[in-house]
C-alpha positions in Angstrom: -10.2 -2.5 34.3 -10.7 -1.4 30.7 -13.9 0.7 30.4 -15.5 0.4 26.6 -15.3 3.6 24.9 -18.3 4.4 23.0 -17.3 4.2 19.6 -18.1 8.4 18.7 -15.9 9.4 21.3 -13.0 7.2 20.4 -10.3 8.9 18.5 -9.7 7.7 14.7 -6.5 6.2 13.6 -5.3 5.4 10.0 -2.4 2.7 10.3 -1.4 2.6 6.3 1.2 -0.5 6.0 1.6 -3.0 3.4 2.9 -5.7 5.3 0.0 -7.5 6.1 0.8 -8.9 9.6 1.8 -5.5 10.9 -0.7 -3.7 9.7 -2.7 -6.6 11.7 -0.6 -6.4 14.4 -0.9 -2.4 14.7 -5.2 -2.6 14.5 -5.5 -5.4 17.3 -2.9 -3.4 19.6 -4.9 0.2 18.8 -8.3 -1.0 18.4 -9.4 -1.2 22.5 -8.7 2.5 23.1 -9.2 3.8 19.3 -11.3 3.5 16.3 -8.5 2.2 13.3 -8.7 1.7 9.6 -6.4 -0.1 8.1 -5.3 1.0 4.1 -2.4 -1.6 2.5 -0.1 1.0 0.7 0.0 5.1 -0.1 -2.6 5.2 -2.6 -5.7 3.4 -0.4 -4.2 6.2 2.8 -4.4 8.6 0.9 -8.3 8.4 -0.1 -8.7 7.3 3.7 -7.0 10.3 5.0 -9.3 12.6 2.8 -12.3 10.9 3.1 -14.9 12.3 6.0 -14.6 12.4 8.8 -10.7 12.1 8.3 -8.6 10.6 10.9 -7.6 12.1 14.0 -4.0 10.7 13.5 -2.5 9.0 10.7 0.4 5.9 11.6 2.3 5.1 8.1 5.3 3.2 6.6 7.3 5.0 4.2 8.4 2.3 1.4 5.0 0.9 0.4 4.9 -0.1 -3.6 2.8 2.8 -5.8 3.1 6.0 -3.7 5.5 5.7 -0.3 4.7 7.1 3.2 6.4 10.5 3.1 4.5 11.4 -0.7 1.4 10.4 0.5 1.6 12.9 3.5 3.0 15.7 1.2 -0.3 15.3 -0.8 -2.9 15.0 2.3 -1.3 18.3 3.4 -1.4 20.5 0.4 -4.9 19.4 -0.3 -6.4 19.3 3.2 -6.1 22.3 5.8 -6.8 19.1 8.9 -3.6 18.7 9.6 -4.0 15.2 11.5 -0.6 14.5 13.2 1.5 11.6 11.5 3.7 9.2 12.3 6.0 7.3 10.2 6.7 3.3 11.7 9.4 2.0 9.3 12.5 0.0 8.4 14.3 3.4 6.8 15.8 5.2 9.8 19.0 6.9 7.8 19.0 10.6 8.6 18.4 11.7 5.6 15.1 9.5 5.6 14.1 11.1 9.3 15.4 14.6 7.9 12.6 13.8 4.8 9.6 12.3 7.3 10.2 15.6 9.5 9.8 18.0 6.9 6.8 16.0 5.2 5.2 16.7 8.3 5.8 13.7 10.6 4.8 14.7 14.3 7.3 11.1 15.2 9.9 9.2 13.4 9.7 5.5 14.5 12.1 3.2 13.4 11.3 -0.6 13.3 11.2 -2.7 15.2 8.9 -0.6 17.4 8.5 -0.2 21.5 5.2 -0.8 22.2 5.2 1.5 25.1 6.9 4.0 23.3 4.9 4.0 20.2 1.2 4.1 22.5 3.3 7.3 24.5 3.8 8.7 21.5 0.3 8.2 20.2 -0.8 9.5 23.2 1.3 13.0 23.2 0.1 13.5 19.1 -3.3 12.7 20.0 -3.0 14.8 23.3 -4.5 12.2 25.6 -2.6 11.6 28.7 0.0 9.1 29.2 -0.9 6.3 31.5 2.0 3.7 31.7 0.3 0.1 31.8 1.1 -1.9 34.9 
């Protein structure tokens, strides 16, 4: 049995995707067990990310038109000392792309399409809530 969280004690995700149906997809799988935004490309996450309170983890593509994934985490961390783990979801898993996620600041490096189990694991270990495997 799922017990409600109250909505001031649920964690806050950002899910920043411009493909419509996944970013969908991403809020109804989150949304029982966190409290998600949703932002369409880099430029709407970014103002997200920065606005208060910010989120408690950020979940991004990388190639979104205007401002990709990996610049819009370069510029939340040089002008915010929150450092809200990230994780990039996306298409672009060459190593130099991984290599460029990692070093942007990415907690995870998630290459479509995703595990479900493994993405809410991971979400779990950046958020630091304990991992308990559905049945």
């Amino acid at each position: 049995m799922v017990t409600s969280i109250p909505p001031a004690a649920k964690k806050r995700i950002l899910v920043v995707e411009d493909e419509p149906t996944a970013g969908r997809m991403l809020v109804r799988l989150l949304s029982a067990e966190y409290e998600v935004e949703l932002a369409g490309d880099g430029m709407e996450g970014l103002r997200k990310a920065l606005a208060s309170p910010g989120p408690d983890l950020i979940i991004t593509d990388v190639t979104m038109p205007g401002m990709d994934g990996v610049t819009m985490v370069e510029r939340i961390r040089a002008v915010t000392p929150r450092k809200a783990p990230v994780i990039f979801l996306t298409a672009r898993g060459a190593p130099h792309d991984v290599v460029r996620g990692i070093h942007a600041g990415a907690r995870h490096y998630m290459v479509k399409p995703v595990d479900v189990a493994e993405l809410e694991k991971r979400i779990r270990r950046a958020l630091g809530v304990p991992f308990q495997p559905s049945k």
